[in-house]
C-alpha positions in Angstrom: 0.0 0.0 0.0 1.6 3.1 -1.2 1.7 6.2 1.0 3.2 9.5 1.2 6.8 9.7 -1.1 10.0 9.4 1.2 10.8 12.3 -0.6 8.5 14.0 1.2 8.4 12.8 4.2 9.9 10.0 6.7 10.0 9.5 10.4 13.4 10.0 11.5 14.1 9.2 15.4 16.5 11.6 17.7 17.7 8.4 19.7 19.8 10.1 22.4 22.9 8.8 22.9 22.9 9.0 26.7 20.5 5.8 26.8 21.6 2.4 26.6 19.6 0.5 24.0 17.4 -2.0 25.4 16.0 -5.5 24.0 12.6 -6.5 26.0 12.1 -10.2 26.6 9.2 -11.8 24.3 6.3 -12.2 26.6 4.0 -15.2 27.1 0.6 -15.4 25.9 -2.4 -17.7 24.7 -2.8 -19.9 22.2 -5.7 -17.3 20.8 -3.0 -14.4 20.9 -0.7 -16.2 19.1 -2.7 -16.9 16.5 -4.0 -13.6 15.8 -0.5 -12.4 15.9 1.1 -14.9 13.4 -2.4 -13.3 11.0 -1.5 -9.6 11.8 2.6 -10.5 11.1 1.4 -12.4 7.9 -0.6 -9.3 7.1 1.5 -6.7 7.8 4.4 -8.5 5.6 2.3 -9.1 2.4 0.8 -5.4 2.6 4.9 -4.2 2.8 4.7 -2.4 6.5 6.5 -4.6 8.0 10.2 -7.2 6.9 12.4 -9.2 9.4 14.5 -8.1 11.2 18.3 -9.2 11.7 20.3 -7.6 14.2 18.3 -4.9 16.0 19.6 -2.9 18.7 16.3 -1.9 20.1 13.5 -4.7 20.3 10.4 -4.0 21.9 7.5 -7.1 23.1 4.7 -7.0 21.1 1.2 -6.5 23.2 -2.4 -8.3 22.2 -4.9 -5.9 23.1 -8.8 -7.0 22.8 -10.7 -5.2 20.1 -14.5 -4.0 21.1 -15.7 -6.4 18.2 -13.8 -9.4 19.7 -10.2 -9.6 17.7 -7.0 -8.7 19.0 -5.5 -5.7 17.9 -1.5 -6.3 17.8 1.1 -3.0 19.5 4.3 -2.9 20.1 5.3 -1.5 23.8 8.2 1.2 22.6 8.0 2.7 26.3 12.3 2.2 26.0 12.9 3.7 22.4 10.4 6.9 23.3 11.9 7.7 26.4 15.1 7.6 24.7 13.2 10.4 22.0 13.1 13.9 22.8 9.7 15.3 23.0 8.6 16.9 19.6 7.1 20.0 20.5 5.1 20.9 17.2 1.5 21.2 19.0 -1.5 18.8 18.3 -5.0 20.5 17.6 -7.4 21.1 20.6 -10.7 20.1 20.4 -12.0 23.5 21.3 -10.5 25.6 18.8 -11.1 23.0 15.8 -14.9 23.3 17.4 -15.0 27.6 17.3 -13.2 27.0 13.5 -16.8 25.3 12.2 -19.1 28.0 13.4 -21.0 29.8 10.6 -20.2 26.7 8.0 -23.1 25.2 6.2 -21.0 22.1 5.3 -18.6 20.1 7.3 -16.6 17.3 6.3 -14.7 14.3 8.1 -11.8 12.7 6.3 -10.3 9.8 7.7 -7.2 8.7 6.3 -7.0 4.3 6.0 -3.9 3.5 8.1 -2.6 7.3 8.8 0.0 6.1 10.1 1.1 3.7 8.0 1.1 6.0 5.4 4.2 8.0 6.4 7.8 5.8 6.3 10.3 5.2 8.5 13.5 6.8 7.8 15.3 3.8 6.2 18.5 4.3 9.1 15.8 4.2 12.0 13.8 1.3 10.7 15.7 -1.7 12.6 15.1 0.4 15.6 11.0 -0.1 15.6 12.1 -4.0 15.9 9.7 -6.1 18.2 9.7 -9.8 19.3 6.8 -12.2 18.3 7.0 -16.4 18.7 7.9 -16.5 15.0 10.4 -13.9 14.7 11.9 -10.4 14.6 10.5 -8.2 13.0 11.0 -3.9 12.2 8.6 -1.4 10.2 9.2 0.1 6.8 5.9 2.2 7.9 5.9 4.5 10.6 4.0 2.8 13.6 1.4 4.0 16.2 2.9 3.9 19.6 6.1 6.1 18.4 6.8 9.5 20.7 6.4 12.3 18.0 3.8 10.3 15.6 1.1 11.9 16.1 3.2 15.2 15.9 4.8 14.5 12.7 1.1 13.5 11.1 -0.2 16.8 12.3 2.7 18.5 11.1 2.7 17.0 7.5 -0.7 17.6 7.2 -0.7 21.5 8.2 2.4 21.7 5.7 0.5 20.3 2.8 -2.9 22.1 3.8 -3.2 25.4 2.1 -5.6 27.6 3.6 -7.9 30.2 1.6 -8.4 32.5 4.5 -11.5 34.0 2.6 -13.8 31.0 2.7 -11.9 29.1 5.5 -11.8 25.7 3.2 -9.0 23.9 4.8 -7.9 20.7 2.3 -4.9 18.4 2.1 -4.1 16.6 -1.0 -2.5 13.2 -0.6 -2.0 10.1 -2.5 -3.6 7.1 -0.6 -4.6 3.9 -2.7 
């Protein structure tokens, strides 16, 4: 699934060097786990977010978390890697201004992009360091993942660079190329 040119754009992480690199231990879980996170693994590989991994510095323990319709939703615990991140300071949108911004519009839209994300890659240097641990193998992400500090920031950010705004009829649009 193609997203947003590395030309463009990339997530690079500012590993400090004053932290040690750390390499969690694979956790234990259920039969039921491990089957839904040999599918998501599978999927992620044919899709192209994720390859294997061979010598990775950082590894983080992958984390089955129960869906509201049922499944189990695969994350990676990268509490070590973000601390080791300094804090992007680029500021997310609150909800009260985005609110006072719709008044007096006839016509409001919601956009939702399919795998945000996933849309953005990883700085090809700073992949190996999204590595996690599952029964089958190591893995790392050619996508940018959710649970990285500055994620969010750097989607906000990319978005508010690309979004022209026509300050006379206060249309606010963002052109990307999803498939």
């Amino acid at each position: 699934m193609p997203g947003i040119a590395p030309d463009v754009i990339s997530h690079k992480l500012a590993i400090s060097s004053a932290y040690k690199p750390v390499r969690q231990k694979r956790r234990s879980y259920d039969a039921e786990r491990y089957e839904a996170m040999r599918t998501e693994v599978e999927k992620l590989q044919t899709i192209g977010f994720i390859r294997e991994a061979t010598y990775p510095v950082w590894l983080a323990n992958s984390v089955m978390v129960r869906k509201s319709t049922g499944g189990w939703r695969m994350c990676q615990d990268y509490t070590d890697l973000n601390k080791a991140c300094p804090k992007d300071s680029f500021p997310l949108p609150r909800i009260d201004q985005l609110v006072d911004a719709t008044a007096g519009h006839e016509l409001l839209s919601f956009m939702d992009a399919y795998s945000g994300y996933n849309q953005i890659f990883m700085h090809p240097p700073d992949s190996e360091h999204t590595a996690f641990i599952t029964d089958k193998g190591l893995y790392c992400y050619n996508v940018m993942p959710f649970g990285l500090k500055n994620a969010g920031q750097l989607t906000k950010g990319s978005s508010t660079k690309s979004s022209p705004v026509t300050s006379a009829t206060s249309w606010r649009f963002m052109l990307t190329t999803c498939w």
